[in-house]
Biopython code that builds the backbone (N, CA, C, O; Angstrom):
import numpy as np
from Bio.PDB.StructureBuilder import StructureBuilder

atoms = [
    (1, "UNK", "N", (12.884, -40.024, 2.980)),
    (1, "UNK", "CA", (12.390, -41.245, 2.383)),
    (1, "UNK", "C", (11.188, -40.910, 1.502)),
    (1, "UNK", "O", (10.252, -40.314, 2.037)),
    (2, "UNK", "N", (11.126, -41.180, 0.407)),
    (2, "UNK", "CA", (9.656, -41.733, -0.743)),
    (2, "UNK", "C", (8.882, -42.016, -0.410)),
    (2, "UNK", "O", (8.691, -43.232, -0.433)),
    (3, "UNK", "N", (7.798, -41.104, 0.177)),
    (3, "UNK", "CA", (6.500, -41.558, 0.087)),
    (3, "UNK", "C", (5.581, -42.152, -0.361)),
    (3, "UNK", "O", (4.748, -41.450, -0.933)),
    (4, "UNK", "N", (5.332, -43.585, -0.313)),
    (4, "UNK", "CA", (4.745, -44.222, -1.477)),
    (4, "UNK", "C", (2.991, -44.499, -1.014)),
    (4, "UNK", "O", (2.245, -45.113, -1.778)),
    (5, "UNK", "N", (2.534, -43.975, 0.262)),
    (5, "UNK", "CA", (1.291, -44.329, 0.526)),
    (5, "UNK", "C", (0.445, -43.818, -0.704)),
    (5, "UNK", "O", (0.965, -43.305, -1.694)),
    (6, "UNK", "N", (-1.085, -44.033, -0.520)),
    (6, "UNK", "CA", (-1.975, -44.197, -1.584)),
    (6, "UNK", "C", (-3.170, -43.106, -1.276)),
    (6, "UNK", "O", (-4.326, -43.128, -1.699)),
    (7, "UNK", "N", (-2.572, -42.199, -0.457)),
    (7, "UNK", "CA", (-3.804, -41.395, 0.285)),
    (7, "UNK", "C", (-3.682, -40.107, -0.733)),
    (7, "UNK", "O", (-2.668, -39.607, -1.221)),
    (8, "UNK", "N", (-5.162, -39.718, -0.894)),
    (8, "UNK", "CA", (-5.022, -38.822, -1.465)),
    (8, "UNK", "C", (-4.420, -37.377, -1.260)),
    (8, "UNK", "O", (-4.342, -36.784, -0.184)),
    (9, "UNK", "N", (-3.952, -36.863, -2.663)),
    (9, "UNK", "CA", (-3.431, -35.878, -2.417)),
    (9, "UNK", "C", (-4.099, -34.580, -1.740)),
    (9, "UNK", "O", (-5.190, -34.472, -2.299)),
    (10, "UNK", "N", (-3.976, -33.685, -0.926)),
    (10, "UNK", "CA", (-4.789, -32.875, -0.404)),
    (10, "UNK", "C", (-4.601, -31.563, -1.629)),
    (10, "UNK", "O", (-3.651, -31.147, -2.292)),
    (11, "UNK", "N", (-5.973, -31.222, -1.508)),
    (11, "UNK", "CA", (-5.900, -29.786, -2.695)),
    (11, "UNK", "C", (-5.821, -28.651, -2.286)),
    (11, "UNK", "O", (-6.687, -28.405, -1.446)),
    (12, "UNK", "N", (-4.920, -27.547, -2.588)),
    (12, "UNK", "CA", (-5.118, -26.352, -1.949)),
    (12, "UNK", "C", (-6.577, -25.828, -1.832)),
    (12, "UNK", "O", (-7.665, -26.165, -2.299)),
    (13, "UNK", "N", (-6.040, -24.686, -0.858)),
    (13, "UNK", "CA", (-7.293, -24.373, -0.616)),
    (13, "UNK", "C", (-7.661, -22.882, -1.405)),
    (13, "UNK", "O", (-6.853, -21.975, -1.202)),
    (14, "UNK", "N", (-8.376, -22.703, -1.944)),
    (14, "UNK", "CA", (-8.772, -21.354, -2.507)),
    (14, "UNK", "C", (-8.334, -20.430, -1.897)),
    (14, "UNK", "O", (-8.439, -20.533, -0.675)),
    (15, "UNK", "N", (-7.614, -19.052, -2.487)),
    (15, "UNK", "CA", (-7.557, -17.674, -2.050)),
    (15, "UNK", "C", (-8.947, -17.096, -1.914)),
    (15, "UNK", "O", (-9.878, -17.440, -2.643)),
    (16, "UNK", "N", (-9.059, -16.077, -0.810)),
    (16, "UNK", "CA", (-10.609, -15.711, -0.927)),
    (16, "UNK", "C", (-10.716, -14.744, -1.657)),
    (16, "UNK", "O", (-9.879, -13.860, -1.476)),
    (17, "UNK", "N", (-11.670, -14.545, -2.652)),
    (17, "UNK", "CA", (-11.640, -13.654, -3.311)),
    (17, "UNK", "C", (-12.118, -12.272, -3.114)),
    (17, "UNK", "O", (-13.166, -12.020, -2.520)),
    (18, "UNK", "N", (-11.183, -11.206, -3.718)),
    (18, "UNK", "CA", (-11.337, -9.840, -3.714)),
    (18, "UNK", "C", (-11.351, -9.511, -2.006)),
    (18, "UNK", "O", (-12.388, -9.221, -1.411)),
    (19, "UNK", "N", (-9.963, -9.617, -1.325)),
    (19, "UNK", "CA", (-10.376, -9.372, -0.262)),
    (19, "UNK", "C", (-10.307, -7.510, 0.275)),
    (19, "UNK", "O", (-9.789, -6.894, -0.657)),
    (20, "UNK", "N", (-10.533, -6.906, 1.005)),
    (20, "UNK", "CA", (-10.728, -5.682, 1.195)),
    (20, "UNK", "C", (-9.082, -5.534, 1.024)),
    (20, "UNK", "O", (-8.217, -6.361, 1.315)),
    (21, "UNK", "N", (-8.922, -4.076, 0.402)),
    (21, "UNK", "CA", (-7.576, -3.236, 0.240)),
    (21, "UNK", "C", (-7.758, -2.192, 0.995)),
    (21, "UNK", "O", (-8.767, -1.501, 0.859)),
    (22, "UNK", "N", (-6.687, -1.878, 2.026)),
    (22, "UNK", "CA", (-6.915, -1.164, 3.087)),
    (22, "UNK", "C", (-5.897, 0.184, 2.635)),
    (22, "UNK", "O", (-5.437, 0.153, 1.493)),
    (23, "UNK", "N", (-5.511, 1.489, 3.629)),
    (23, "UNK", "CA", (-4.809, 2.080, 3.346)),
    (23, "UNK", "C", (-3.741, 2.400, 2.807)),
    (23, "UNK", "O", (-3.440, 3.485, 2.310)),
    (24, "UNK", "N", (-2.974, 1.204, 2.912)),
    (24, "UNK", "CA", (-1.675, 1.523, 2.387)),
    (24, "UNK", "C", (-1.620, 0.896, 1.480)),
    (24, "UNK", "O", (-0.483, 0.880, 1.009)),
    (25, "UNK", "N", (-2.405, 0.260, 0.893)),
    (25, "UNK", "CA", (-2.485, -0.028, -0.746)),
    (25, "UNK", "C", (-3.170, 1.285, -1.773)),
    (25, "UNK", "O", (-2.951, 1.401, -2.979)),
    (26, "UNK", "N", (-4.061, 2.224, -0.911)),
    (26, "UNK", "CA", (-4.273, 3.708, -1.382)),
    (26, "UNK", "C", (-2.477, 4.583, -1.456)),
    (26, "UNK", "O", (-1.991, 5.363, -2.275)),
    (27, "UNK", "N", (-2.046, 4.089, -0.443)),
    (27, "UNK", "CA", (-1.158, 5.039, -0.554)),
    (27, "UNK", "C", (0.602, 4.855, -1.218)),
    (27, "UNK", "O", (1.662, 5.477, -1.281)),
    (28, "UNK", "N", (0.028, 3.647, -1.583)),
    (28, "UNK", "CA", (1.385, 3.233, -2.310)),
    (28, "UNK", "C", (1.371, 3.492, -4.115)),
    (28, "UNK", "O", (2.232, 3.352, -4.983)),
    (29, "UNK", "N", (-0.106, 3.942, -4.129)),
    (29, "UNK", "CA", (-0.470, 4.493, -5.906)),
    (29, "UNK", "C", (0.593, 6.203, -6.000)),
    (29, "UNK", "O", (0.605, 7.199, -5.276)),
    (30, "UNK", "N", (1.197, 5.899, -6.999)),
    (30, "UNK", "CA", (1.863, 7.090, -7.424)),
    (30, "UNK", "C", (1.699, 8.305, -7.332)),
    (30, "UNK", "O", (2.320, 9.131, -6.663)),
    (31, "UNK", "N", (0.411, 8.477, -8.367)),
    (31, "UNK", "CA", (-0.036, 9.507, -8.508)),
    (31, "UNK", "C", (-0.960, 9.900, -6.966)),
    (31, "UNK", "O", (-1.034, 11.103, -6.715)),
    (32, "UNK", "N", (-1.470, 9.170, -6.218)),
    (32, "UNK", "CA", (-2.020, 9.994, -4.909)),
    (32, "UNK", "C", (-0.472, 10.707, -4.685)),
    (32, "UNK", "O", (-0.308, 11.883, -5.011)),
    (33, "UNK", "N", (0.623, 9.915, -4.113)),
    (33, "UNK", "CA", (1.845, 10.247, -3.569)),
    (33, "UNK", "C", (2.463, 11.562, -4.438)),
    (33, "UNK", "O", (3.431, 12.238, -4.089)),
    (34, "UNK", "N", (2.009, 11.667, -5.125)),
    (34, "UNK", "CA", (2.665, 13.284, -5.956)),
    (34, "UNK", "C", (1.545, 14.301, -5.736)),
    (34, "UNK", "O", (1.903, 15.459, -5.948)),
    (35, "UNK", "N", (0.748, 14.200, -5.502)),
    (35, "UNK", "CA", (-0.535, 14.816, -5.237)),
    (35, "UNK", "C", (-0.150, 15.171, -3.928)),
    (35, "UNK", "O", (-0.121, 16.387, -3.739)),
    (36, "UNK", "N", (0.208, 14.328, -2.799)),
    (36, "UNK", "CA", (0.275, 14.659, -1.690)),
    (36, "UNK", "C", (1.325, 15.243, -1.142)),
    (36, "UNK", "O", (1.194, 15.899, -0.108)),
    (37, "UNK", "N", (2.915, 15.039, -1.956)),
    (37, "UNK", "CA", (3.923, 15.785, -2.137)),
    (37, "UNK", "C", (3.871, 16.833, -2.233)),
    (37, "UNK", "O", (4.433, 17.646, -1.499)),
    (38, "UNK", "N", (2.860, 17.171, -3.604)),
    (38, "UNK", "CA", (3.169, 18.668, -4.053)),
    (38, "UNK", "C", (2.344, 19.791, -2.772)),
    (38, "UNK", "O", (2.771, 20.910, -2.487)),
    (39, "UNK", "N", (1.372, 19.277, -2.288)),
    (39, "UNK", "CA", (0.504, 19.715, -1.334)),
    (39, "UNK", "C", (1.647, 20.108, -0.260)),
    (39, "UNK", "O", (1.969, 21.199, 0.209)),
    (40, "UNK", "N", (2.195, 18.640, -0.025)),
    (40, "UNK", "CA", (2.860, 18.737, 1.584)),
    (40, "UNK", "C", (3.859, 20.271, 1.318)),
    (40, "UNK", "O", (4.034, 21.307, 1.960)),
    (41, "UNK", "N", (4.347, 19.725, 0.025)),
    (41, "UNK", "CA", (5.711, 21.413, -0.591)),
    (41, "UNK", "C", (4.798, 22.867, -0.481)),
    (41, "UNK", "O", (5.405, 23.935, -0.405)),
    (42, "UNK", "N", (3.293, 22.828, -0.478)),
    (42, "UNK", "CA", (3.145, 24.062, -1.084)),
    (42, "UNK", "C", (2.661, 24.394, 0.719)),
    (42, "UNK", "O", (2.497, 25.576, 1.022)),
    (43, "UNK", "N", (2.468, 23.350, 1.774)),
    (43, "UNK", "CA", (1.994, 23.643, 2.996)),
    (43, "UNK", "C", (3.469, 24.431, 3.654)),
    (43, "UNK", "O", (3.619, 25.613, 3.963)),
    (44, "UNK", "N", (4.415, 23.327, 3.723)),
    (44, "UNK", "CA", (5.569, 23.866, 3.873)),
    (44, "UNK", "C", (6.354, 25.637, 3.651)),
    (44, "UNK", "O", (6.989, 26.394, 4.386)),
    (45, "UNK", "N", (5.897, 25.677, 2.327)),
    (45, "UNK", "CA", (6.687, 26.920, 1.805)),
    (45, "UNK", "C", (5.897, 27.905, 2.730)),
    (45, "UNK", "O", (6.526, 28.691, 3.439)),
    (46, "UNK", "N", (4.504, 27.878, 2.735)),
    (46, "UNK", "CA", (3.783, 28.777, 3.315)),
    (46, "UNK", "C", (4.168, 28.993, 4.715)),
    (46, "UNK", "O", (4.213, 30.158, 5.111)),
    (47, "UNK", "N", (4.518, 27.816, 5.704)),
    (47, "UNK", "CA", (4.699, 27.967, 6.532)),
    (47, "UNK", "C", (6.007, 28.647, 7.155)),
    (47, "UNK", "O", (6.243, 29.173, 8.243)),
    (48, "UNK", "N", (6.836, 28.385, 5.874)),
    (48, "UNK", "CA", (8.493, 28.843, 6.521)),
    (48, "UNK", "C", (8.234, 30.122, 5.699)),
    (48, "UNK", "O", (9.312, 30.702, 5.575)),
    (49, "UNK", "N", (7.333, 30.733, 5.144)),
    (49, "UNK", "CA", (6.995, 32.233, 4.263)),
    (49, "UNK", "C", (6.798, 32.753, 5.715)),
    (49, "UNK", "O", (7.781, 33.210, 6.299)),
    (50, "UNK", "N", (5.680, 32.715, 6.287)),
    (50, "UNK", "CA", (5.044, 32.915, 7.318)),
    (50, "UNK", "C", (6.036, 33.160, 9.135)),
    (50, "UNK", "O", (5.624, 33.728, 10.146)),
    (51, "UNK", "N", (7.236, 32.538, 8.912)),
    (51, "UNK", "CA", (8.125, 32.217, 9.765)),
    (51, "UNK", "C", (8.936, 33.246, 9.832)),
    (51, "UNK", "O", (9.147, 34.091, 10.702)),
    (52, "UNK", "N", (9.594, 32.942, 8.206)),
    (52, "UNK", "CA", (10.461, 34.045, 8.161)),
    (52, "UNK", "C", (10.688, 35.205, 7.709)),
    (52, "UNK", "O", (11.614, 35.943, 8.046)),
    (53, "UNK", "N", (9.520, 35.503, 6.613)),
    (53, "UNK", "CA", (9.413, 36.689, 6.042)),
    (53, "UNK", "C", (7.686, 37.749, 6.571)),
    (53, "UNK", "O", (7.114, 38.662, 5.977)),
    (54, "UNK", "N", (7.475, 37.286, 7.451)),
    (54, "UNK", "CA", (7.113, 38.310, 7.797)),
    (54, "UNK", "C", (7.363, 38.724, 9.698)),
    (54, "UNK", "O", (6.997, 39.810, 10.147)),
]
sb = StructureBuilder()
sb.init_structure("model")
sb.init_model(0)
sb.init_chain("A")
sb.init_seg("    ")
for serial, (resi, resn, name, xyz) in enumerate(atoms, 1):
    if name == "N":
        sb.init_residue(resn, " ", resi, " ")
    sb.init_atom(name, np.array(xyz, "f"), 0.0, 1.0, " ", f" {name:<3s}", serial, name[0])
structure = sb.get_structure()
């Protein structure tokens, strides 16, 4: 049914602004994530170097 009362409309309420960005908004940036890739690849290689060749 149509609401026809006369009450005012209620106003949203403000977003708060600039609220804190926590970790996983650091870690969803690209360039950290290739940074940390290439790292994780070069930890890796060393480790299976280390494993199997000597």
């Amino acid at each position: 049914m149509l609401d026809t009362s006369r009450d005012p409309v209620p106003t949203p309420t403000a977003a708060p602004a600039d609220e804190p960005r926590g970790c996983l908004f650091a870690l969803s940036q690209p360039p950290l994530m290739i940074f940390l890739g290439v790292i994780g690849g070069l930890l890796l290689m060393a480790a299976l170097h280390d494993l199997f060749l000597l």
